[in-house]
C-alpha positions in Angstrom: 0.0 0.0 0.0 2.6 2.1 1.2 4.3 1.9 -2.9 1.0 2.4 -4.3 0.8 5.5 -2.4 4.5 6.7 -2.9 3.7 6.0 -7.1 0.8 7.6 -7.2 2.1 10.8 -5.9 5.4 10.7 -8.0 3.4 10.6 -11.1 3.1 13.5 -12.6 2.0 14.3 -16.7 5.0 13.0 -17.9 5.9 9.5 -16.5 4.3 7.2 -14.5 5.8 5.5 -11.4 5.7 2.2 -10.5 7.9 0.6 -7.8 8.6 -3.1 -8.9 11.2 -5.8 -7.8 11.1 -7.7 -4.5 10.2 -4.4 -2.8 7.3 -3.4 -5.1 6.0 -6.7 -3.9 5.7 -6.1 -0.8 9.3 -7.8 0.4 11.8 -6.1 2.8 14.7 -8.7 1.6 18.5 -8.1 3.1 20.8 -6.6 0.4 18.3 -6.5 -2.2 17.9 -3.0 -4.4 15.1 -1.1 -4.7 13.7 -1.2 -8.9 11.8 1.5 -10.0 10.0 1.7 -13.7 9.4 5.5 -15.3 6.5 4.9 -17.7 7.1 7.7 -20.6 3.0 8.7 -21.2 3.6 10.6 -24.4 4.8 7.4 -25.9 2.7 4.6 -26.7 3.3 1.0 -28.3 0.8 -0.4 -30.8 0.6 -3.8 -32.6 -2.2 -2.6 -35.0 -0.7 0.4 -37.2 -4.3 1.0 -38.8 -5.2 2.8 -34.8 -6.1 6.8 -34.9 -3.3 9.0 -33.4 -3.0 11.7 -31.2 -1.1 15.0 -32.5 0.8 14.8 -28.9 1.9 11.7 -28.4 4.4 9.4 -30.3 3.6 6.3 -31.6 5.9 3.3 -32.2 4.9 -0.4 -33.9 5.6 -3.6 -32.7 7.6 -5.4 -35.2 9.3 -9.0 -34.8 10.5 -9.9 -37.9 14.1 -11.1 -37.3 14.2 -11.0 -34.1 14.5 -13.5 -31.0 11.4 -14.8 -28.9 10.7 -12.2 -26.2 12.0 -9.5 -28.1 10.4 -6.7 -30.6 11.9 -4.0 -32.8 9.8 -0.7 -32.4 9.5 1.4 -35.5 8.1 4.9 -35.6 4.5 5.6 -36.8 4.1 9.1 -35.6 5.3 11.9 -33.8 5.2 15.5 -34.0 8.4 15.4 -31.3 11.6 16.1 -33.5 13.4 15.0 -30.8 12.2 11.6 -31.3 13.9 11.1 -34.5 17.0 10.9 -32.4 16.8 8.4 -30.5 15.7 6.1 -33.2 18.3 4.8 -35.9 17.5 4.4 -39.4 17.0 1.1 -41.2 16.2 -0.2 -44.7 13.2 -2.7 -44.8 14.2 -5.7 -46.6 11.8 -6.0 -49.8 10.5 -9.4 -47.8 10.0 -8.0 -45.3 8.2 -4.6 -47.4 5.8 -7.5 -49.1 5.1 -8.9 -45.8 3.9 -5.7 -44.6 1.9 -4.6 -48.1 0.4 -8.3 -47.7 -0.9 -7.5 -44.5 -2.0 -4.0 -45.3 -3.9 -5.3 -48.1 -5.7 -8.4 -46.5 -6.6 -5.9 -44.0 -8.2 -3.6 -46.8 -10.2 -6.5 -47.5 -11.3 -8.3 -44.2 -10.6 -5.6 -42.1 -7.8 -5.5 -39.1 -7.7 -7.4 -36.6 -10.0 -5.3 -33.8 -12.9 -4.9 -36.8 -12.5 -9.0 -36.9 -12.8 -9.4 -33.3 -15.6 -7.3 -33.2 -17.3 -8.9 -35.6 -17.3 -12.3 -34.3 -17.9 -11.1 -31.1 -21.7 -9.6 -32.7 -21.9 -13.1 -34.3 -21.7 -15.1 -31.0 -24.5 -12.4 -29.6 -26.7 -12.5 -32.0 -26.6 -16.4 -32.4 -27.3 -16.7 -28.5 -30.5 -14.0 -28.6 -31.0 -16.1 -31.8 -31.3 -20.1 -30.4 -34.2 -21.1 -28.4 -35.6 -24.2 -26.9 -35.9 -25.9 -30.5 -32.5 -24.8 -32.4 -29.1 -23.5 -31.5 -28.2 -20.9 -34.3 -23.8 -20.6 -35.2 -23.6 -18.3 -37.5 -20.4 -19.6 -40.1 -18.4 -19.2 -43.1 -16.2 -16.6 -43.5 -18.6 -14.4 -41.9 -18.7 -15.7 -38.9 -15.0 -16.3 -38.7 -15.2 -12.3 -38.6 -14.2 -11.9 -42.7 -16.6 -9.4 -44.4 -15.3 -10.6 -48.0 -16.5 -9.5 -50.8 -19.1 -10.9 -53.2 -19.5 -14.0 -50.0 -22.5 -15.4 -49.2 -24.0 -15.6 -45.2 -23.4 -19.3 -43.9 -25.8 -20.3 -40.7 -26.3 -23.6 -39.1 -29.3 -24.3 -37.0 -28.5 -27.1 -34.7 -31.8 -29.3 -33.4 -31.8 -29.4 -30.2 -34.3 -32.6 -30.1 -32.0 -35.1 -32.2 -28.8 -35.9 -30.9 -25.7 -38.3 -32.5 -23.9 -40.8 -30.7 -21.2 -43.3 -31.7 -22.1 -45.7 -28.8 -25.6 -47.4 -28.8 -25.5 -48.3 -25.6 -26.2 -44.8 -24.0 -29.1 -43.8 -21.8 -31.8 -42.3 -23.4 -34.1 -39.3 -22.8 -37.9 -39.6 -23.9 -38.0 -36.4 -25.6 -35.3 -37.2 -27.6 -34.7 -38.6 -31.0 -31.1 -40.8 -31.0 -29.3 -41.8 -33.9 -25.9 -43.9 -34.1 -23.1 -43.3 -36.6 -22.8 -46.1 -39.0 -19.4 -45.9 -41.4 -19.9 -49.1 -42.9 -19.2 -48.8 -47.1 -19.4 -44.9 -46.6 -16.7 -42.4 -47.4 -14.2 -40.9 -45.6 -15.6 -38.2 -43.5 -19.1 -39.5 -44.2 -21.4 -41.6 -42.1 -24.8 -43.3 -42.2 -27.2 -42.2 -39.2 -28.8 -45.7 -38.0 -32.4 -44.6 -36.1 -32.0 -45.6 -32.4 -34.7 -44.3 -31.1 -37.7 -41.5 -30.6 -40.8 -41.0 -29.6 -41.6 -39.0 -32.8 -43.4 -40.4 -35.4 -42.9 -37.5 -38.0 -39.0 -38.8 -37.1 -39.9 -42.1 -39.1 -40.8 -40.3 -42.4 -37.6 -38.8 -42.8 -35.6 -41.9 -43.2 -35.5 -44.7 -45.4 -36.1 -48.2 -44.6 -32.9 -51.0 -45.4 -32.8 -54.2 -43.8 -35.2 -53.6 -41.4 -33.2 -50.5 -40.0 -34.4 -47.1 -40.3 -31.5 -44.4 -41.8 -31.8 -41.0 -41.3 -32.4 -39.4 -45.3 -31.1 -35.9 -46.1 -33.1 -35.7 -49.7 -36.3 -36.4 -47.1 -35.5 -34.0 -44.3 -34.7 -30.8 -46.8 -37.3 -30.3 -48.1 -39.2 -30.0 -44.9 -37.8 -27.1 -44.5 -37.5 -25.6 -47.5 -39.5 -22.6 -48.2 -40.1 -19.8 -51.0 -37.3 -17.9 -49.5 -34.9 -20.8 -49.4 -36.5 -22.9 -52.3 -32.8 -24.5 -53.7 -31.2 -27.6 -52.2 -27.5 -26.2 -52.2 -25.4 -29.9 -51.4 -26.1 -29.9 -48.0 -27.4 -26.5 -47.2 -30.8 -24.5 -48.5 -29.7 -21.9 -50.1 -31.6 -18.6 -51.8 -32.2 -17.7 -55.5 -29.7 -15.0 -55.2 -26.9 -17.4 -53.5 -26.6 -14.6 -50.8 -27.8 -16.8 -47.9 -27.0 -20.7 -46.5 -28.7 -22.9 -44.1 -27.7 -25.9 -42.8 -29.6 -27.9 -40.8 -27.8 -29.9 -38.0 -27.6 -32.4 -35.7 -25.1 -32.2 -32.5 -23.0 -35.4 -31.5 -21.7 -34.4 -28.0 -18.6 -36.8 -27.6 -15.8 -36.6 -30.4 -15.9 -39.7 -32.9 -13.3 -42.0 -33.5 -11.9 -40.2 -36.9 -11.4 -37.3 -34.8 -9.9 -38.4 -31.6 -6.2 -37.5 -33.1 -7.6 -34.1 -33.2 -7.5 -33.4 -29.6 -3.4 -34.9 -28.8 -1.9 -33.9 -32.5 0.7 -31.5 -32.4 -0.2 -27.6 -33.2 3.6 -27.9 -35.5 2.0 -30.5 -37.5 1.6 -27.8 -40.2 2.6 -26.7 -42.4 4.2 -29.8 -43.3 7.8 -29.5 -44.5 7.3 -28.9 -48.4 5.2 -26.0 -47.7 8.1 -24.5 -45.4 10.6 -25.0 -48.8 8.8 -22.5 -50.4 10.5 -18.8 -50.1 8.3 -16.3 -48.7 8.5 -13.6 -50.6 7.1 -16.5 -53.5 4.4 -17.1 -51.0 2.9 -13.6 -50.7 2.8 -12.4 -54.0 1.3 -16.2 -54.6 -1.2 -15.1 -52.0 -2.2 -11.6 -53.9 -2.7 -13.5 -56.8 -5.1 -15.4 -55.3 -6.9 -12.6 -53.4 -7.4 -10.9 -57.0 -8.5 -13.8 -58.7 -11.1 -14.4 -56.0 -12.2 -10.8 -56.2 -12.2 -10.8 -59.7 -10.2 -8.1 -60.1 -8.5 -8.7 -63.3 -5.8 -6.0 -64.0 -5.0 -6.5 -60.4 -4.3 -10.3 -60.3 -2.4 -10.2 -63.5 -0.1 -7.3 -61.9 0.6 -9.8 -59.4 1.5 -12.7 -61.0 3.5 -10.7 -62.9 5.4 -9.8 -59.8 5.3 -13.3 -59.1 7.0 -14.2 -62.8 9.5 -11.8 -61.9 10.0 -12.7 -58.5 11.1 -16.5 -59.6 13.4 -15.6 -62.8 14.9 -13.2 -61.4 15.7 -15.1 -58.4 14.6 -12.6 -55.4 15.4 -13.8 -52.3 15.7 -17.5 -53.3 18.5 -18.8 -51.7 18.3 -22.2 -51.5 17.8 -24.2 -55.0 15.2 -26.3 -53.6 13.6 -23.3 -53.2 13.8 -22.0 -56.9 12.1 -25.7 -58.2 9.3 -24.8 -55.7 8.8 -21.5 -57.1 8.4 -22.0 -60.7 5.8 -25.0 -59.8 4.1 -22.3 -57.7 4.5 -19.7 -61.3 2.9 -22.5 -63.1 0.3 -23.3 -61.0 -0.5 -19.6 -61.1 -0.7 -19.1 -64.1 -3.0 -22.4 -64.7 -5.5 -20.7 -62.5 -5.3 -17.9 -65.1 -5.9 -19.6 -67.8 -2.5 -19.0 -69.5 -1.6 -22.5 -70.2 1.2 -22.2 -72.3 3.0 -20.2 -69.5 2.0 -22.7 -67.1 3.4 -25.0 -69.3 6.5 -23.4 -69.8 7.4 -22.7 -66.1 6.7 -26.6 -65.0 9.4 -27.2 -67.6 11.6 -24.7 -66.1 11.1 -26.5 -62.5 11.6 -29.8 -63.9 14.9 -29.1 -65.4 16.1 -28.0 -62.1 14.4 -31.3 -60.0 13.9 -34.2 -61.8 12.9 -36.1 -58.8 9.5 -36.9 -59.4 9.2 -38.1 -56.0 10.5 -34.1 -54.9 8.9 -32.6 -57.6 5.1 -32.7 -58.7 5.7 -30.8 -61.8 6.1 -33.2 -64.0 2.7 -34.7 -62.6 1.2 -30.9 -63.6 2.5 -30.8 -66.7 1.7 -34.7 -67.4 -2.1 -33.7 -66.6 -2.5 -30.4 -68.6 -1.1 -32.1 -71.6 -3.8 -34.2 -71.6 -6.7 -31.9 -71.4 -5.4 -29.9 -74.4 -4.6 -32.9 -76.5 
C-alpha cells in the first residue's frame, strides 16, 4: 500500500511510477535494491498500425521480424516530437520484409484489421445466443462468422436441433423427448457416415428416413425439403440456399462426444503444419502467390495479372531464393498460377523450367502438372 501510495504521488504528466522488484512486492529482503520503472505517457506502443493518433503523443509499432522470442523491434509511426527522430536509428526494410507488410495492409483492406474481426465475431456469438431457443441453437459460419466481411460472400448459418442428438455408442441412456441416432461408417466415405435410427418417440421422425434391412437411416433428400420454403427454395449440397446465393442454411444435428476419426484431433501437435514442403517454399514467392489469389477471387482482373507478374519476376529473377530447392518450388508455384489464369502455355512453360532443375518426381510434382495439362489440351 505504502508503494502504491508513494507511485501515485510521483506521477506527474509525464511519466508514471511504478515501484517493482522484490520491494514493489511487498518484500523487505536483506541486500536487495530497490527497482523503480518510469512509464514515458507521451509514448505509446501499438501492434495494430491502422489505430487513430494523437497530435501529442508518439507512436511506435511492434515489429518481430528477425528478431529472438521475447524480443520486438519498435519502428516509428508518428510523432510530432523532433526529438524523437533521435533516439531512433534508421534502417532499410528488406523487400521481404516490405511485401510482408503490403500483404498484410492489403488483407486488411479487404477483411478488415484485426480489432474490426474481433468485433465482428464477437456480434456473431451475440446474436446467435439471442437467436437459439428451446428448438435450435443458431452458429452463424463461413467466413462471416470467422469475422471476414469478403467481398461478393455469401451468409453461412447452421441451425443445430436441439431434439436429435448423434452418438457413436448405442449403448447410451436415453431421454424420452429425444430422437437418438448412431453413426454407421460401414461402405461410406471418408468423413461420411450413415445415421442408423436408435430411437424417438416422434413419429414424423420415421418419415424422414429410409427403410434398409429392417433399419431405419436418417435421409437428407427427405429432411430438406421439410424445410425448404419460397425464401430458401434451392437444395444447395447440404445446405438451403436462396435464389440470389446470398444466404446458407444448414440444418444440424449435435454429436456431443468426439468420434473416433477425430480423436487424433484433440493430442496432435499444433507444429504438425505446415508440413515441411510448404516451409521449402521462399516467402516472398508465397505472398505475391497469396495476392494473386486474393485478386482472382475478387475478380479483379488487371489487379491479379499485376501480381503474378510480380510473381513471374520474383522466380526468374531469383529474389530472395537462396536455397535451389527453393527456386524448383517457385516456378511450380508460377505455373500453377498461371494455370489458374488460364495462361496454359506459360503454365506449361514454367513446369518445364522446375523440372529441369528437379527431376525427382518423387521431390517434384511438376512433372505430374504438366503430365495432366497435356492431356486436357490434346
Amino acid at each position: 500500500m505504502m508503494n502504491t501510495i508513494r507511485n501515485n504521488l510521483s506521477t506527474d504528466n509525464t511519466f508514471v511510477e511504478i515501484t517493482n522488484g522484490s520491494f514493489g512486492e511487498g518484500l523487505e529482503m536483506q541486500c536487495s535494491d530497490f527497482d523503480l520503472m518510469k512509464i514515458i505517457k507521451s509514448i505509446e506502443i501499438c501492434e495494430d498500425p491502422n489505430i487513430s493518433f494523437f497530435s501529442d503523443n508518439t507512436y511506435f509499432a511492434i515489429d518481430r521480424y528477425d528478431t529472438q522470442p521475447g524480443f520486438t523491434q519498435l519502428y516509428i509511426l508518428y510523432s510530432n516530437d523532433e526529438a524523437i527522430v533521435n533516439l531512433c536509428i534508421e534502417r532499410q526494410q528488406s523487400a521481404t520484409q516490405n511485401t510482408s507488410i503490403d500483404l498484410y495492409q492489403y488483407l486488411c483492406s479487404i477483411v478488415g484489421t484485426e480489432e474490426h474481426v474481433k468485433t465482428i465475431r464477437m456480434m456473431n456469438t451475440i446474436r446467435d445466443n439471442l437467436s437459439s431457443d428451446n428448438t435450435f441453437v443458431e452458429i452463424t459460419s463461413g467466413s462471416f462468422g470467422e469475422g471476414l466481411e469478403m467481398q461478393g460472400s455469401d451468409f453461412d448459418l447452421m441451425k443445430i436441433i436441439k431434439s436429435i442428438e448423434i452418438c457413436e455408442d448405442p449403448n447410451i441412456p436415453f431421454f424420452s423427448d429425444k430422437t437418438y441416432f448412431a453413426i454407421d461408417r460401414d461402405d461410406t466415405q471418408p468423413g461420411f457416415t450413415q445415421l442408423r435410427l436408435l430411437y424417438s418417440n416422434d413419429e414424423a421422425i420415421f418419415d424422414l428416413c429410409i427403410e434398409r434391412q429392417r433399419e431405419f437411416y436418417f435421409s437428407s433428400s427427405a429432411f430438406k425439403p421439410q424445410f425448404s420454403s419460397n425464401i430458401l427454395p434451392i437444395v444447395h449440397g447440404p445446405c438451403l440456399s436462396d435464389k440470389q446465393g446470398l444466404f446458407d442454411l444448414a440444418l444440424c444435428c449435435h454429436s456431443k462426444s468426439w468420434i473416433t476419426p477425430a480423436t487424433q484431433w484433440i493430442t496432435r501437435s499444433n507444429n504438425s503444419w505446415p508440413d515441411e514442403v510448404v516451409k521449402q517454399i521462399p516467402p516472398v514467392v508465397y505472398a505475391h502467390l497469396l495476392l494473386v489469389l486474393c485478386h482472382y477471387r475478387l475478380k479483379n482482373a488487371q489487379q491479379c495479372r499485376d501480381s503474378l507478374q510480380d510473381l513471374k519476376l520474383t522466380v526468374e529473377e531469383n529474389y530472395f531464393i537462396s536455397q535451389p530447392i527453393g527456386k524448383f518450388f517457385s516456378y511450380e508455384i508460377l505455373g500453377i498460377a498461371f494455370q489458374l489464369t488460364g495462361d496454359i502455355e506459360s503454365a506449361k512453360s514454367a513446369f518445364i523450367q522446375s523440372i529441369a532443375l528437379e527431376p525427382d518426381t518423387v521431390e517434384n510434382n511438376s512433372l505430374w502438372r504438366l503430365s495432366s495439362i497435356s492431356s486436357m489440351f490434346l
